[in-house]
C-alpha positions in Angstrom: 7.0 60.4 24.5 10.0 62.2 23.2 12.0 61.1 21.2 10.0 57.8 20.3 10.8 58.0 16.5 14.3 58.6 17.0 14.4 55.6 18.8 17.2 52.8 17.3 16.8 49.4 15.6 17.1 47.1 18.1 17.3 43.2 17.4 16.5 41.3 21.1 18.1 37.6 20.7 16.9 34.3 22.3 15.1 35.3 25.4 12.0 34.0 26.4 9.6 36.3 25.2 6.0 36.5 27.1 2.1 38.0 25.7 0.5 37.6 28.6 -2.1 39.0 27.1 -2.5 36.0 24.2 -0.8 34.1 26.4 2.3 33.4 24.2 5.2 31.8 25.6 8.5 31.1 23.5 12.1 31.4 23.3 12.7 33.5 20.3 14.4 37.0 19.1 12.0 40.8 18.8 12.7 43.1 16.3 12.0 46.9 17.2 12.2 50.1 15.1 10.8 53.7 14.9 9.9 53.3 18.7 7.3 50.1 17.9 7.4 46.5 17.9 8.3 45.5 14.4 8.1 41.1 14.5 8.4 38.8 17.1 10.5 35.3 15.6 11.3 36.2 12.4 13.2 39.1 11.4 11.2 41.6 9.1 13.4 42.5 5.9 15.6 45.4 5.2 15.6 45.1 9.1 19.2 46.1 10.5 19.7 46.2 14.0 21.9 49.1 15.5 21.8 47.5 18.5 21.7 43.7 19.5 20.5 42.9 23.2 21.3 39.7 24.4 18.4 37.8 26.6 19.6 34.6 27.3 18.3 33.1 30.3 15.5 36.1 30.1 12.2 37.1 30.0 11.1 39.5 28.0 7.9 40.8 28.3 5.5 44.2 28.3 6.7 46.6 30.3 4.7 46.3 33.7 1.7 48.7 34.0 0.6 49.8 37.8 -2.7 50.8 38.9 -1.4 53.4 41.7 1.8 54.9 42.3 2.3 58.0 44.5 4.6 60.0 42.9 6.2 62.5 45.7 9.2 63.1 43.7 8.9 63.1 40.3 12.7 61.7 38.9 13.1 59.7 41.7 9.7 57.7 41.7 10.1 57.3 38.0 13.3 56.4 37.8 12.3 53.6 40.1 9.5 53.1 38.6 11.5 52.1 35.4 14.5 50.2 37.1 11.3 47.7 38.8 10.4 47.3 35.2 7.4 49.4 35.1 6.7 51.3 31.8 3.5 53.2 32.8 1.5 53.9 36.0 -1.7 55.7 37.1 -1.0 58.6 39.4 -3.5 59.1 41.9 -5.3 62.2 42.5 -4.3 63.0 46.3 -1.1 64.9 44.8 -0.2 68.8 46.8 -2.2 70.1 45.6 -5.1 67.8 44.3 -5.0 66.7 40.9 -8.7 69.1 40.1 -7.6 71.7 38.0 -6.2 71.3 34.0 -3.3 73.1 34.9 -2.0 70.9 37.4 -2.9 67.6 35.1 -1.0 69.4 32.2 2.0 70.0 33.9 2.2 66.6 35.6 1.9 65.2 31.9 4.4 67.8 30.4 7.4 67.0 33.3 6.6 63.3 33.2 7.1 63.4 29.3 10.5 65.4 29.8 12.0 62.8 31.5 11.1 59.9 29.2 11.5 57.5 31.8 7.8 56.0 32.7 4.6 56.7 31.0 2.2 58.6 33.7 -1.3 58.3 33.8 -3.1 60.9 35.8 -6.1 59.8 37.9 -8.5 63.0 38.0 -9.8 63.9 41.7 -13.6 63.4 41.4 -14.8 66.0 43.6 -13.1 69.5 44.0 -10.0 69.6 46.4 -11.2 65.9 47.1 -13.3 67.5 49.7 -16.6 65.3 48.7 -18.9 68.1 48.2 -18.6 69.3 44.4 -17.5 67.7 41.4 -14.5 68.7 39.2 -14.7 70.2 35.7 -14.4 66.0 34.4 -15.0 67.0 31.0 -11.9 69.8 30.9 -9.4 67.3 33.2 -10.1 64.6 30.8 -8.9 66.8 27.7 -5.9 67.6 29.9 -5.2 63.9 30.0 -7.1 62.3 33.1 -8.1 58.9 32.2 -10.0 58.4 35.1 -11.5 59.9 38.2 -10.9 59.0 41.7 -10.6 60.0 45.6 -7.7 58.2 46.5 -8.1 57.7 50.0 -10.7 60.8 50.8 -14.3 60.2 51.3 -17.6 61.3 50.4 -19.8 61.7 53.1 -22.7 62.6 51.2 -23.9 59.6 49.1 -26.2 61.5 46.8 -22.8 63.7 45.6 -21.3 59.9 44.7 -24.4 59.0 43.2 -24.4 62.0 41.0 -20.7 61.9 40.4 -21.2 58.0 38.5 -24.6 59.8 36.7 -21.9 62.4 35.1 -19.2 59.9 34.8 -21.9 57.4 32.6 -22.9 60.1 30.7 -19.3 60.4 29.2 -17.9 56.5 29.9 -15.6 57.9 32.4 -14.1 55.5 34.5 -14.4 55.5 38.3 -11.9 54.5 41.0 -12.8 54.3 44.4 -11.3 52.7 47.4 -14.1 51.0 49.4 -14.2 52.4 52.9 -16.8 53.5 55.0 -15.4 56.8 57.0 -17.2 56.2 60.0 -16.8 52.6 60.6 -13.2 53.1 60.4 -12.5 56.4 61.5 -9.7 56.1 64.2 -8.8 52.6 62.9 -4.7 51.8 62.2 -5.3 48.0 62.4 -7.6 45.5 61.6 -10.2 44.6 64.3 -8.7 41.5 65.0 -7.0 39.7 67.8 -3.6 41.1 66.7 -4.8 44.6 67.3 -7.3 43.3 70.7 -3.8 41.8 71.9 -1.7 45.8 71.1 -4.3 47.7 72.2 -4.5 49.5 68.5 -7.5 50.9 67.6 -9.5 48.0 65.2 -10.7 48.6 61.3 -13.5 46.1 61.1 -13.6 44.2 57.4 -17.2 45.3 57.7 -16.3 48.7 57.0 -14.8 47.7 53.3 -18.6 45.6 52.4 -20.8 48.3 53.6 -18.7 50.6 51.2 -18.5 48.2 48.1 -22.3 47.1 48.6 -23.3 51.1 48.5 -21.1 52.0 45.3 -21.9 48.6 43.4 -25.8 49.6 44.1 -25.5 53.5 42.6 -23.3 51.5 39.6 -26.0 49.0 38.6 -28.0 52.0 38.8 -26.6 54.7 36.9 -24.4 52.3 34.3 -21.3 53.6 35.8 -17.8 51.6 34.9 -16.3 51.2 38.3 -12.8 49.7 39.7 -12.6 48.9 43.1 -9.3 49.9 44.4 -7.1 47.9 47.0 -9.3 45.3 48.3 -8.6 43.6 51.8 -10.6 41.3 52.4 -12.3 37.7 51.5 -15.4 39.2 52.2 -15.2 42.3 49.6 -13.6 39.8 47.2 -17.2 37.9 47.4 -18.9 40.7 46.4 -17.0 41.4 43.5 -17.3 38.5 42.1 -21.3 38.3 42.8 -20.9 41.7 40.8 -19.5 39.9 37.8 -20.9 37.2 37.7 -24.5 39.5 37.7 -23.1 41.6 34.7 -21.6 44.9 36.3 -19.3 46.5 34.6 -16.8 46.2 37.2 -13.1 45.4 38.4 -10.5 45.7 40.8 -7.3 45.5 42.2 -4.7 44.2 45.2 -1.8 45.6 46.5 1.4 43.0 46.5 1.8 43.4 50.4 -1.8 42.5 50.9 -1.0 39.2 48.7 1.9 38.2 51.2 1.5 40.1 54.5 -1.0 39.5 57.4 -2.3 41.5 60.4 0.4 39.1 62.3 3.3 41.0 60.4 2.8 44.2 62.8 4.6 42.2 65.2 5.2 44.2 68.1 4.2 47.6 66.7 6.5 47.2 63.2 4.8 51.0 61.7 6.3 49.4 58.5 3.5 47.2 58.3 0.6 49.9 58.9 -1.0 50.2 55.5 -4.5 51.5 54.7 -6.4 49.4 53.8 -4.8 47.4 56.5 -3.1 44.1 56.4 -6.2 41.7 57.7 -6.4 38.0 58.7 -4.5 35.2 57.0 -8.0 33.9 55.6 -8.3 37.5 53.8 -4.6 37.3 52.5 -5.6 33.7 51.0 -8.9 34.7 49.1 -6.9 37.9 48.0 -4.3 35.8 46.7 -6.9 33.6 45.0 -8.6 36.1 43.4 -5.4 37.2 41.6 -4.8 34.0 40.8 -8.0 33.3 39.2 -8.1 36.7 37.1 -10.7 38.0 39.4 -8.1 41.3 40.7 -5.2 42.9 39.3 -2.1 43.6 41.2 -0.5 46.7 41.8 2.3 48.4 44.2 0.1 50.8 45.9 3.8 52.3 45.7 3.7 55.4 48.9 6.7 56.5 49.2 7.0 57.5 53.4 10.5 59.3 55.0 11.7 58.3 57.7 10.2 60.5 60.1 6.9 59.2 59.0 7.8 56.0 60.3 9.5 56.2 63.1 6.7 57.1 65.3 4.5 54.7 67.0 2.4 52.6 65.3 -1.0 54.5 65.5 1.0 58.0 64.7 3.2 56.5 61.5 1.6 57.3 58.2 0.7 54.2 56.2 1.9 52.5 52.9 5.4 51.6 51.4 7.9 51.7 48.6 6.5 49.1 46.1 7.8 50.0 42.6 11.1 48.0 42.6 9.4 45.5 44.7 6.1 44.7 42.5 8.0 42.0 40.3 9.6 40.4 42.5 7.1 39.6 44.6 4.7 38.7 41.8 7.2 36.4 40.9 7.3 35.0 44.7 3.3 34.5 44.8 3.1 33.2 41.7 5.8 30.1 42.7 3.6 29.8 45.7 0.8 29.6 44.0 2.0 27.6 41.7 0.8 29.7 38.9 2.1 29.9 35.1 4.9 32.6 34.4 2.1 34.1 32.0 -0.8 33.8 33.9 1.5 35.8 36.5 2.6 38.7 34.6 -0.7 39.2 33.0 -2.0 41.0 36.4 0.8 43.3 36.5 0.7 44.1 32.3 -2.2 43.4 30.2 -4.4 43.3 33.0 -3.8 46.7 34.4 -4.1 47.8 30.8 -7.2 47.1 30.4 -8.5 48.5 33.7 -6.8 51.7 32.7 -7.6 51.6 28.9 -4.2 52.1 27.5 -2.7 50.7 24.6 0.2 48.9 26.9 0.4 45.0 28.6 1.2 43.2 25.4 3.4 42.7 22.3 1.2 43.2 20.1 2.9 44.2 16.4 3.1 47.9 15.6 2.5 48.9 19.2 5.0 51.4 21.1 7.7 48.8 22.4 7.9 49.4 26.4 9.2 46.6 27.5 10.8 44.5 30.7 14.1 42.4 29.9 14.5 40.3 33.5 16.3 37.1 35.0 13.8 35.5 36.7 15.9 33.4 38.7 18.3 35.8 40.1 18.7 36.8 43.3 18.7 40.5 45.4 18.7 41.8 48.2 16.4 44.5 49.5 19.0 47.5 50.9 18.2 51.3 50.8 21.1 51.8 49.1 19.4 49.6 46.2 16.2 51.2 46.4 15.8 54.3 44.2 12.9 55.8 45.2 12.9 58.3 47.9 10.9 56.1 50.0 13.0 53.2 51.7 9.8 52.0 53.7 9.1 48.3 53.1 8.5 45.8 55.6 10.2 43.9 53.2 14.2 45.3 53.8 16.8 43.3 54.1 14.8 40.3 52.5 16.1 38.0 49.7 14.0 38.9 46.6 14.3 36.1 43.3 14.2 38.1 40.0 15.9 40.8 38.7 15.0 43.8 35.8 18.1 43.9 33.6 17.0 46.6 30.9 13.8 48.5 30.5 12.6 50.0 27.3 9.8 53.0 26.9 8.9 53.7 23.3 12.2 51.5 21.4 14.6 53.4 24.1 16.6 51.7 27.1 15.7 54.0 29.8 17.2 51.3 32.3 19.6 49.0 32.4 22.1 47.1 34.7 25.6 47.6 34.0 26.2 43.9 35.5 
């Protein structure tokens, strides 16, 4: 990132600095120069700060690392990217155009880098246009900087194409992302097929149509060696299966969204399109394996962040476009399931840091000495409230405004640099 070496001595004094990674858990000072984490406790010698930051009363830990962030406009989304805390993020492929051709992938890569705000990751489309049919040039998008291959949200109707797209991706350890949905069994779907869209009249997404996918693509993985992530899992049932998959040696993982952790096919309410998310929000038994599973290590968590104007949501409920606004919202609501859960401040931030960072295979998600120091300074007990005029992404869509939110990012760091901080 620019301007990583001409980054300042900083000294950050008595917060509570977290590893999640190692687990690591202490009230102590970190010492950063030349754009790296110099010593955590001690201060190195002939270290002198040019800039003390005060974190009393604070965490401080790796800057949080998302799985999938839509990025409709550039500044915006990563300038809210870094005021939620969030130091790098995967971009999925389902861009305007489709992230398939080098050029495209360059210039994401070159504008995100001009900004130095967050570090972007781009996801590669795994098939030409995403149209299911032909695969992309992997080889030439992974020089450009893809670091993994995906179809977001389009599918392949032709299983022998996915089959051959995981025999090209094993050949070169090229990670694949899918999200497990059969097209058919959910095609016309906006809710899940339960009593709470029986009782609306909304057209039903059975959780059957998430286990036929994830039992075809974890078959044509233990056969061709593939590494596969499973993205945005919704239900107890696919959360089963994973961990069957484990437990028989498949190089597999996956990942949540933080409104599946909290939310429940009850939240549409009477037709709230703020709540229509794809996958969509299922049964409170689904919500509480999810939530388990993150809670056990099982799934990372991510923001699914989509941003959506406001004329994509004020239509009704089977016409609105799915998703919401989730980067500003990701720690906060970590922070919320984790006191529910009853979980460890570590164990917490370890599915939004090192976690994701190992999914991804990026040298991010821990404090480990020598390593570029993006980091998240935040008051874990302070409280916010959700308001578009807070929110600075483009998208103000979150089922979540107007709520109270505990914990708050104070300064965020990308490479030794405050690209955020509060002025409060």
């Amino acid at each position: 990132m620019n301007g990583e070496f001409d980054s300042p001595c900083i000294q950050i004094s008595n917060g509570r600095v977290i590893d999640p990674k190692i687990g690591f858990d202490e009230q102590t000072d970190l010492f950063i120069a030349k754009g790296c984490i110099q010593a955590v406790g001690r201060r190195p010698s002939e270290f002198t700060p040019t800039r003390l930051i005060d974190a009393r009363n604070r965490v401080v830990c790796p800057g949080l690392v998302d799985l999938s962030a839509r990025l409709t406009s550039l500044e915006s989304e990563l300038s809210a990217a870094v005021a939620g805390g969030v130091t790098a993020l995967a971009c999925p492929p389902d861009t305007m155009p489709p992230l398939d051709e080098t050029g495209l992938v360059e210039r994401l890569v070159r504008r995100s880098e001009a900004l130095g705000l967050a570090r972007v990751y781009p996801i590669g489309a795994l098939t030409q246009q995403l149209a299911g049919e032909r695969l992309s040039e992997m080889v030439s998008l992974t020089r450009a900087g893809c670091i993994a291959f995906s179809q977001a949200k389009q599918p392949i109707f032709d299983t022998q194409v996915l089959w051959r797209a995981m025999q090209y991706a094993a050949t070169f350890d090229y990670a694949m992302r899918l999200q497990p949905q059969d097209h058919y069994l959910a095609r016309d779907g906006v809710a899940h097929d339960g009593e709470v869209a029986s009782r609306l009249g909304l057209a039903g997404i059975p959780v059957c149509a998430e286990t036929v996918a994830i039992v075809t693509a974890l078959q044509l993985a233990q056969e061709t060696g593939a590494r596969l992530h499973l993205a945005r899992l919704s239900s107890a049932a696919g959360v089963a299966l994973v961990r069957e998959a484990k437990r028989n040696g498949l190089k597999i993982s996956c990942d949540v969204s933080i409104y599946h952790l909290h939310l429940s096919e009850a939240d549409i309410g009477y037709f709230d399109s703020h709540a229509r998310f794809d996958p969509p929000l299922r049964s409170v038994s689904d919500r509480e394996a999810l939530r388990s599973a993150a809670a056990e290590g099982l799934a990372a968590v991510c923001s699914d962040h989509t941003p959506v104007d406001e004329d994509g949501k004020q239509l009704p409920f089977a016409e609105s476009l799915p998703g919401a606004t989730g980067l500003e919202l990701l720690l906060p609501l970590v922070l919320r399931w984790a006191d529910e859960m009853k979980l460890p401040l570590h164990q917490a931030l370890a599915r939004i840091t090192s976690d994701p960072a190992a999914i991804l295979g990026i040298e991010a998600g821990c404090l480990t000495l020598g390593r570029p120091a993006d980091l998240c300074i935040f008051d874990p007990t302070e409280p916010w409230r959700v308001a578009a005029g807070v929110l600075r992404s483009e998208g103000k869509n979150t089922p979540f405004m107007d709520d109270a939110m505990i914990g708050r990012v104070h300064t965020t760091l990308v490479g030794g640099r405050v690209v955020y901080e509060t002025k409060a």
